[in-house]
TORFITI-322136 format. One line per 10 residues: their letters; for each residue x, y, z of C-alpha. Coordinates in Angstrom, 3 decimals, decimal comma, m for minus. Layout:
a) X/Y/Z ~ ...
This chain:
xxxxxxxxxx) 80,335/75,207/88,998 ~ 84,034/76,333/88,267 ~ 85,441/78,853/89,822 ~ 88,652/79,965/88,008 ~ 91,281/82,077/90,477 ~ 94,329/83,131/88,998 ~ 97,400/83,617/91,136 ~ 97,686/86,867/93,059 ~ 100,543/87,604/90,594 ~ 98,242/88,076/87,502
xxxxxxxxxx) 95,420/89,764/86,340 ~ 92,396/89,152/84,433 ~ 94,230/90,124/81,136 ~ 97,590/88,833/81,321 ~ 100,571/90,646/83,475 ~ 99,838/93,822/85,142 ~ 100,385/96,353/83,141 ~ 101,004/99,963/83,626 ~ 99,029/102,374/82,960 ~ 100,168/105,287/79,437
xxxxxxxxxx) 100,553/107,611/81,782 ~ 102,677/106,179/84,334 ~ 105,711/105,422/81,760 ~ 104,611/109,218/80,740 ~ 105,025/110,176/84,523 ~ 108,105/108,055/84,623 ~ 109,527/109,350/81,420 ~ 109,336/112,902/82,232 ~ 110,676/112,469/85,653 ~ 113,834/110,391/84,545
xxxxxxxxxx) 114,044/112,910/81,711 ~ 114,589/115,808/84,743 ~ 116,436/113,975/86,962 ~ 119,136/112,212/84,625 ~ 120,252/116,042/84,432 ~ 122,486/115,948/87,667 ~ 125,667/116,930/86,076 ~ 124,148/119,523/84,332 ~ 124,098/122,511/87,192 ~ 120,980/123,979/88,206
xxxxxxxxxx) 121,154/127,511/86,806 ~ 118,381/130,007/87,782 ~ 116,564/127,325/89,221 ~ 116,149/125,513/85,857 ~ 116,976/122,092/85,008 ~ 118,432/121,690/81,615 ~ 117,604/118,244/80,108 ~ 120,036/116,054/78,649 ~ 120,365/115,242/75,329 ~ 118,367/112,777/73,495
xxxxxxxxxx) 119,455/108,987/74,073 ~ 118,288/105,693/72,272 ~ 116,143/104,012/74,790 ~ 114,789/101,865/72,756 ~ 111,026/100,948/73,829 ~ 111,090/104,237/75,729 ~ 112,029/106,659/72,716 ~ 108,127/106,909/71,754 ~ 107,092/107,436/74,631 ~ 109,472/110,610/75,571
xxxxxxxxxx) 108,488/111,952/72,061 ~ 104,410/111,885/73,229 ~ 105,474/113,383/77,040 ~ 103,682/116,904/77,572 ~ 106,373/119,603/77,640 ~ 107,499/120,887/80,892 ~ 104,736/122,776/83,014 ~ 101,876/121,466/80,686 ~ 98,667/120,970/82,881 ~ 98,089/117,276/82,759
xxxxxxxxxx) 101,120/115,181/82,818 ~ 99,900/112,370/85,011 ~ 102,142/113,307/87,846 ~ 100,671/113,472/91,177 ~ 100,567/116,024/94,006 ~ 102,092/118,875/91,171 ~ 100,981/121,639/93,964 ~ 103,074/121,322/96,939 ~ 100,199/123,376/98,893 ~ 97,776/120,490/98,340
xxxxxxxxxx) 100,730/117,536/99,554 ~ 100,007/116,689/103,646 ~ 102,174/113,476/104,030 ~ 105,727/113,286/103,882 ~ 105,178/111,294/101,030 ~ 103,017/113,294/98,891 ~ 105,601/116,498/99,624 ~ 108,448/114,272/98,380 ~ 106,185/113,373/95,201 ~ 105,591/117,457/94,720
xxxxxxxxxx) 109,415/117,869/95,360 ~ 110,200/115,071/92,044 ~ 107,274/116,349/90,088 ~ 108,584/120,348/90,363 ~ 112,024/118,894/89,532 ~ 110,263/116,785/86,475 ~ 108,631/120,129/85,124 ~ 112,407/121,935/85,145 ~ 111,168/123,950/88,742 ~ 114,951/123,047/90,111
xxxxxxxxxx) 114,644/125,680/92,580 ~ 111,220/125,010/93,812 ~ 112,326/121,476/94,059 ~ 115,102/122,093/96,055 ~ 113,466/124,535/98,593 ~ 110,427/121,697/98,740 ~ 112,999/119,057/99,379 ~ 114,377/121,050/102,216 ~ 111,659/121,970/103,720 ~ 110,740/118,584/103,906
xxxxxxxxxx) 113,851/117,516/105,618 ~ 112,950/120,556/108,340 ~ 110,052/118,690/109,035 ~ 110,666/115,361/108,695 ~ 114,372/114,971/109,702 ~ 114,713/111,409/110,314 ~ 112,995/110,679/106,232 ~ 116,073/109,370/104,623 ~ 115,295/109,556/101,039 ~ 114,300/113,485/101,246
xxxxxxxxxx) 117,497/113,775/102,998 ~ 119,333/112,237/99,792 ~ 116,787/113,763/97,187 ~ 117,814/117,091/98,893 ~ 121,719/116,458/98,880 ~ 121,472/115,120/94,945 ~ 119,639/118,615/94,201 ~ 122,615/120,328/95,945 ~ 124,935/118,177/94,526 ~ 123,260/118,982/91,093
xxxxxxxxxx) 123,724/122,785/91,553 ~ 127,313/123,106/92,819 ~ 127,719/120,697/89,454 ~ 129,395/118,034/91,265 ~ 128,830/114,217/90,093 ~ 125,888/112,716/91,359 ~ 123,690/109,482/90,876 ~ 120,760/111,532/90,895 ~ 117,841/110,095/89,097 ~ 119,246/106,839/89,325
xxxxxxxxxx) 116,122/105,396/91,216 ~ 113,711/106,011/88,267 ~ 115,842/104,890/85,647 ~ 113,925/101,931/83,976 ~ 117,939/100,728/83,394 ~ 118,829/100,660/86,770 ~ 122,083/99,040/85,878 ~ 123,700/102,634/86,239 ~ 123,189/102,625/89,750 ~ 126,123/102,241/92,090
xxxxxxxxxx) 126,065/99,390/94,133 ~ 129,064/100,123/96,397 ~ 126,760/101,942/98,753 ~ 124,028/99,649/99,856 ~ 122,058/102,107/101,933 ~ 121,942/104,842/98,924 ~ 120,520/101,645/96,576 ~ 118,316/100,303/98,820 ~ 116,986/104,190/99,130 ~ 116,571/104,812/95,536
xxxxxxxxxx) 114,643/101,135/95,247 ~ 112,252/102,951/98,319 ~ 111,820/106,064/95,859 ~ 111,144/103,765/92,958 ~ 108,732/102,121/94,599 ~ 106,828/104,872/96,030 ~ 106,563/106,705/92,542 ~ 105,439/103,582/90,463 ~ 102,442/103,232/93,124 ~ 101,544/107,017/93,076
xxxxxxxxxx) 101,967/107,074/89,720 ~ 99,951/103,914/88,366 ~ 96,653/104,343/90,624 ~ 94,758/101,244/90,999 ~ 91,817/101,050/89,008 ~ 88,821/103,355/89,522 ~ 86,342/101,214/90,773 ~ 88,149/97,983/91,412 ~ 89,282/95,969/94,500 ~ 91,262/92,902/95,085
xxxxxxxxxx) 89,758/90,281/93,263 ~ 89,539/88,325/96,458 ~ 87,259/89,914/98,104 ~ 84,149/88,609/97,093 ~ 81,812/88,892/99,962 ~ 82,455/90,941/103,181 ~ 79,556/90,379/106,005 ~ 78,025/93,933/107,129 ~ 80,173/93,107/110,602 ~ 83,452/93,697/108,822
xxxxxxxxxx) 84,195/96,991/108,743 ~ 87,473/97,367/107,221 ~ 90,161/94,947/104,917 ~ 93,608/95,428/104,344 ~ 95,167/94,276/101,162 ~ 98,738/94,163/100,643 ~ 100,918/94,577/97,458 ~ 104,655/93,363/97,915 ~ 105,332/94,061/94,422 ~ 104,415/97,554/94,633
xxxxxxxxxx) 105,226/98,084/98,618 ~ 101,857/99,608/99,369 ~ 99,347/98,555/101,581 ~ 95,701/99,580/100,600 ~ 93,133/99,877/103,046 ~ 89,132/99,533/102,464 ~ 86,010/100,061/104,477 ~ 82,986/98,187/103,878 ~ 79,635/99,221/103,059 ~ 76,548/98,316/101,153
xxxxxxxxxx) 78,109/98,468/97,998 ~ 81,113/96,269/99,545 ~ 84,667/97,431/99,874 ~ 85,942/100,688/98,823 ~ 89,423/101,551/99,083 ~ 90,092/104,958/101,405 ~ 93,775/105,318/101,837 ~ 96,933/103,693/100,909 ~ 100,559/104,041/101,815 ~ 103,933/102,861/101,627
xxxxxxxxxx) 104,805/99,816/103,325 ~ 108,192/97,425/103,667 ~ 108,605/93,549/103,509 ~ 111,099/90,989/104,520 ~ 114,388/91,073/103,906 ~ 113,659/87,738/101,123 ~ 111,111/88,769/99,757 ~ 107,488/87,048/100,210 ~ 106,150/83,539/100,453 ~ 107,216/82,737/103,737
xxxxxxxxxx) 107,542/78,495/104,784 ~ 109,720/78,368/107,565 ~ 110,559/80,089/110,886 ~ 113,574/82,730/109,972 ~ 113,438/82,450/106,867 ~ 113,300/86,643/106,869 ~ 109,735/86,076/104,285 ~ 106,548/87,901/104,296 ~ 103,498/85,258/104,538 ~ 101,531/85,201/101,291
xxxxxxxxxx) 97,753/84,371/102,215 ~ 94,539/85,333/103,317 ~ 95,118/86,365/107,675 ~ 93,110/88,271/110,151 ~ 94,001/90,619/112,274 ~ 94,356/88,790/116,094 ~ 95,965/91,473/118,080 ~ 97,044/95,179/118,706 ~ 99,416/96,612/120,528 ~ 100,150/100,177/120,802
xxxxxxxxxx) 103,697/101,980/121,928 ~ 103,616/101,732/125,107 ~ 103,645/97,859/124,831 ~ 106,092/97,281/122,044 ~ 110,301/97,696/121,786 ~ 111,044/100,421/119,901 ~ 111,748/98,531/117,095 ~ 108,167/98,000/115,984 ~ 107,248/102,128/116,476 ~ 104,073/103,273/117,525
xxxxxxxxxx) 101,446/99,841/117,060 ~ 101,640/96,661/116,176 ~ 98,761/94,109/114,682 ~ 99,590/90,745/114,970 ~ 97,765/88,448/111,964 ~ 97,083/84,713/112,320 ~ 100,235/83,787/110,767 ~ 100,736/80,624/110,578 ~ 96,720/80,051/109,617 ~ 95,254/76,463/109,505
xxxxxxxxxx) 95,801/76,673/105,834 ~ 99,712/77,242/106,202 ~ 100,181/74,663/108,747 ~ 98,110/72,055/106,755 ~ 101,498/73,451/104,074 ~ 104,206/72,977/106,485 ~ 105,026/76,080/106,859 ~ 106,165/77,274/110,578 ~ 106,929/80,642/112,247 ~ 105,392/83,269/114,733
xxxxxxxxxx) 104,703/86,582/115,339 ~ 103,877/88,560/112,098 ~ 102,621/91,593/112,353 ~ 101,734/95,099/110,318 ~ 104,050/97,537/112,875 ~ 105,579/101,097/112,266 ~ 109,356/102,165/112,203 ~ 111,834/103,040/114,739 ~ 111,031/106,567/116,325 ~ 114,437/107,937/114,843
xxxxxxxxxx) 113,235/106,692/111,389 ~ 110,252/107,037/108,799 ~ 110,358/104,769/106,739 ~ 112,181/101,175/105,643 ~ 113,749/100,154/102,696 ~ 111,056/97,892/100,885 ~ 112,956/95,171/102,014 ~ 113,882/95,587/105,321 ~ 111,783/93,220/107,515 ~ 112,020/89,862/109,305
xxxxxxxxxx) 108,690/88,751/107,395 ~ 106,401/91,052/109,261 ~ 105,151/94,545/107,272 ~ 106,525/97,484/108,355 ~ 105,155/101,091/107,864 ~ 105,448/104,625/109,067 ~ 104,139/105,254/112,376 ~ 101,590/108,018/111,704 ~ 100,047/104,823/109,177 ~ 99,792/102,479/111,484
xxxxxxxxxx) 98,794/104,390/113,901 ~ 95,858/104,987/111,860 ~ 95,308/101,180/111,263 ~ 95,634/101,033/114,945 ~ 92,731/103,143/115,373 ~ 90,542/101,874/112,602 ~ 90,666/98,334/112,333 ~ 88,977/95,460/114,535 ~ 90,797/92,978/116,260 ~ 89,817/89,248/115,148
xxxxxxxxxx) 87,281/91,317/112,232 ~ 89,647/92,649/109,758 ~ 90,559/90,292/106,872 ~ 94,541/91,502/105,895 ~ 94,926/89,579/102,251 ~ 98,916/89,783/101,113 ~ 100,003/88,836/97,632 ~ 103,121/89,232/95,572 ~ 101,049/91,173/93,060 ~ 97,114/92,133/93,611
xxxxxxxxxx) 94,845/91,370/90,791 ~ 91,907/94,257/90,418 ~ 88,379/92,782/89,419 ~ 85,523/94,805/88,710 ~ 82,211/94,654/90,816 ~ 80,696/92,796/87,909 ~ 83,411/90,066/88,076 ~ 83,580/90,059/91,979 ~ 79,952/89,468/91,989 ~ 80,432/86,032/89,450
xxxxxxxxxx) 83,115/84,904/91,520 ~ 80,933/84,633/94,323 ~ 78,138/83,421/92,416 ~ 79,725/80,736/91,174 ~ 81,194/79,938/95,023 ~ 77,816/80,227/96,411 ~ 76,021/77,328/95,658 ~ 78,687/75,083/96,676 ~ 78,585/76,429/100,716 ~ 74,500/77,017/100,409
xxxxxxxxxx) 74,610/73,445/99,833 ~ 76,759/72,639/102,680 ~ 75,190/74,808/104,864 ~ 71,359/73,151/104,808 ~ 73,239/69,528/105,016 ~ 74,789/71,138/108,091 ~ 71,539/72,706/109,698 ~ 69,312/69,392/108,702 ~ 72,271/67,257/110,711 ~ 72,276/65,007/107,551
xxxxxxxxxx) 75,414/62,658/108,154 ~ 75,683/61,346/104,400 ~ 75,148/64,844/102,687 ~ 77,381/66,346/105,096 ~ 80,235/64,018/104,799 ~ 80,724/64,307/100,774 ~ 81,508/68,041/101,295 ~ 85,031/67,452/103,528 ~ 88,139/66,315/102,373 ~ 89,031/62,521/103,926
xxxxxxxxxx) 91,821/64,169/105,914 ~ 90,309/67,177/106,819 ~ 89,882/68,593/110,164 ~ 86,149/69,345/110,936 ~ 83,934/68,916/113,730 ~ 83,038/65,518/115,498 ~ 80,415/63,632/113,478 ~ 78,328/63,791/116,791 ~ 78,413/67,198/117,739 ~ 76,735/68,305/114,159
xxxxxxxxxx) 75,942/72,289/114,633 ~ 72,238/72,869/113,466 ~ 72,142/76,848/114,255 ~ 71,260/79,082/111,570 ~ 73,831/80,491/110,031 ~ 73,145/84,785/110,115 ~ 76,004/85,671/107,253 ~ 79,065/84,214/105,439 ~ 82,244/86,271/103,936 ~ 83,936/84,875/101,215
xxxxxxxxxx) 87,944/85,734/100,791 ~ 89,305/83,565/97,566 ~ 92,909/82,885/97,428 ~ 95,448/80,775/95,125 ~ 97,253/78,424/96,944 ~ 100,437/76,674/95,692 ~ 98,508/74,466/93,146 ~ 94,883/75,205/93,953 ~ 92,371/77,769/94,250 ~ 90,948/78,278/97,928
xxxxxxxxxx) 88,184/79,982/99,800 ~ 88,150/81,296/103,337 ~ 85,085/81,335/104,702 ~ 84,469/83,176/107,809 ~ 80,441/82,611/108,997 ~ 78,634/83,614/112,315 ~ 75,777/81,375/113,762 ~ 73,198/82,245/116,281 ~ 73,694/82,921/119,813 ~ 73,328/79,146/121,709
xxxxxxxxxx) 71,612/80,775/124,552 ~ 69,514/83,979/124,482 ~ 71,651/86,803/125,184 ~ 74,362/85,541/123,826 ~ 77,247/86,451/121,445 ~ 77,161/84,744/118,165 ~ 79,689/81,856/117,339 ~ 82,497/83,221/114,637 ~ 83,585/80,099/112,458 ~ 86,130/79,605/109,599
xxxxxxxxxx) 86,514/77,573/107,095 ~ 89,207/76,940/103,932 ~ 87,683/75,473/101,235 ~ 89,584/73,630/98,215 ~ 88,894/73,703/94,483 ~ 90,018/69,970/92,844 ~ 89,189/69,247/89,603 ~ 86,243/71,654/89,592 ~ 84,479/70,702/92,620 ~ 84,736/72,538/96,179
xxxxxxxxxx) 85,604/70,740/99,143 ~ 86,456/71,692/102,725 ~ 89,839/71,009/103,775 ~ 89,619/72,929/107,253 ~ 86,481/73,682/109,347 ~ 86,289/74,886/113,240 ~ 85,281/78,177/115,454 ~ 87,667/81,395/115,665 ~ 87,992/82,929/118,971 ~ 86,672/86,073/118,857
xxxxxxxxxx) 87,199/89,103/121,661 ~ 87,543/92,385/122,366 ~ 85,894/95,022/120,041 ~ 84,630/92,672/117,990 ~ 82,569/91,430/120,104 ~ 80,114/94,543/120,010 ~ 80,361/94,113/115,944 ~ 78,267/90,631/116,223 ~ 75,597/91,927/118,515 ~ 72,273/92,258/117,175
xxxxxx) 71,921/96,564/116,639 ~ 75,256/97,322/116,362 ~ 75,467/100,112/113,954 ~ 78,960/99,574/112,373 ~ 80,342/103,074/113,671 ~ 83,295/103,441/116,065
């Protein structure tokens, strides 16, 4: 039994890869917006003439003329766009499609109604900029050469990285059908996961069912300020890892600074301090009220978002039963290849688990690590165990498993025990190199009673 887990920045077939369409998307976007000096006349942008690009030469000769019905651009119809987001998406995709007028009066409606979203506010002044024919950096943030962007103004860059960002996610979909390739198992209490890509600065959120996790929403999100893999306290990282969600706090609990809710995750988790690594209070939490977004990164180490999002989270997800996985890149797997992972996990806690409920001292002991922390030799736990969820990870050097498992009540009447364990893969063989109960509260509490129907 071999479980191989790649790190969270590949994928089962080498580096992620984007999809045809999205350097389409991109193409014919850049190919729009690198027109800024040319004025917008009659509310038509005229494109530049044809540079060598190199790589990207092909691909602007196969991109579908302007207005053509399927150009892989999202949210084309600006009637259809509901978040700020999507209606800045329409705004660039009208603009992409030579619609300079439509663009602009998107754009400013957009600012109207969302007057504190800083990158409509400079999408609308490059469009005006554009039209009076006055020199302007616009396009800059979708240029796949983003040498050409000034850097004297660190706000504008760090705005046009936030637009980059948000149109490579929109534009490159995750696959149909796929989920983090973590994952593996979810027990029917767990009604919701939260996967995070700092790569793309999106957050992805799932709800669990019968057929296992399937993703509902998504949405831009910001990280810290040095990127990811966090080890020590102010070091201004996001945590990479597998966390739960311990916490919430809404607004009228928080400083302004962390906008309308905050979830605090388990940061640092028995695996990370087993690592060395040190800090405190990470949380998902919005924006500023005054502000709608972050740069994508903008943080301390915790993940920011805009307040209507996680005020959302904040109503959907359970305290100490919502799994939040964040990785530098996250690898898709099919169902097909979620279900082997587990399969070939399986055996290995199955195995542990009778040695556990049969109290046999010998069996039991070849399963831990020597210097792992389990539970006294003489206080052996024989309870049934009523389900297991299996989260896989990639450490530093190894591949690990969180496993999360709830035993029977001890008394009638009772709430079930929660337990979690992080199990290590050495040289082919799994081995537990943490084991001990999770305090559980709150709303989750109705989740492990016997009945409960899984509905808010």
């Amino acid at each position: 039994m071999n479980l191989t887990l790649q790190p969270p920045d590949a994928v089962a077939n080498g580096p992620l890869r984007p999809s045809r369409w999205f350097w389409v998307g991109v193409v014919v976007v850049v190919t729009a917006c690198s027109a800024a000096l040319v004025p917008l006349r009659d509310g038509a942008v005229a494109p530049p003439a044809a540079r060598g690009d190199g790589d990207v030469a092909p691909v602007i000769a196969s991109a579908p003329a302007a207005g053509a019905a399927d150009d892989g651009l999202p949210f084309t119809d600006p009637r259809s766009a509901r978040s700020p987001e999507e209606r800045l998406v329409a705004a660039y995709a009208a603009l992409a499609r030579g619609l300079g007028r439509s663009a602009l009066a998107q754009a400013e409606a957009l600012v109207r109604d969302e007057p504190h979203f800083a990158l409509a506010q400079m999408l609308k002044s490059d469009l005006l900029a554009a039209r009076a024919g006055l020199p302007s950096a616009f396009g800059a943030e979708l240029q796949l050469d983003t040498s050409a962007i000034e850097v004297d103004d660190p706000a504008r860059l760090a705005l046009r990285g936030e637009a980059r960002q948000r149109l490579a996610a929109l534009l490159d979909r995750p696959p149909q059908d796929r989920i983090p390739s973590g994952m593996l198992q979810l027990a029917p209490w767990i009604r919701h996961a939260v996967a995070v890509d700092a790569s793309r600065s999106r957050l992805y959120l799932f709800a669990n069912g019968p057929e296992g996790p399937r993703l509902v929403s998504d949405s831009y999100i910001s990280v810290g300020k040095a990127g990811v893999a966090k080890r020590i306290e102010g070091d201004q990282r996001t945590p990479l890892g597998v966390y739960w969600i311990t916490s919430a706090l809404d607004a009228t609990r928080l400083d302004d600074r962390f906008g309308a809710a905050a979830l605090r995750i388990n940061y640092p988790n028995a695996w990370d301090r087993m690592a060395g690594r040190t800090g405190s209070g990470l949380y998902l939490h919005g924006v500023p009220r005054r502000t709608l977004s972050r740069p994508p990164l903008e943080t301390d180490g915790c993940v920011a978002m805009a307040n209507d999002d996680i005020a959302q989270l904040l109503a959907t997800l359970d305290v100490d039963a919502t799994p939040v996985v964040i990785a530098e890149q996250l690898r898709w797997s099919t169902p097909a290849e979620i279900a082997q992972a587990a399969a070939e996990f399986r055996p290995a806690f199955e195995a542990w688990d009778d040695a556990r409920r049969h109290a046999d001292q010998r069996d039991l002991a070849r399963w831990y690590l020597a210097d792992s922390t389990r539970p006294p030799a003489d206080a052996i736990d024989t309870r049934p165990t009523l389900d297991a969820s299996f989260v896989a990870w990639h450490g530093e050097s190894v591949p690990i498993m969180v496993v999360t498992t709830r035993r029977a009540a001890p008394v009638a009447g009772a709430d079930p025990d929660v337990y979690r364990q992080y199990w290590v893969q050495r040289r082919g063989r799994w081995r537990i190199a943490f084991d001990g109960p999770v305090q559980v509260s709150g709303r989750a509490l109705a989740a492990l009673r016997p009945g409960w129907s899984g509905q808010p």
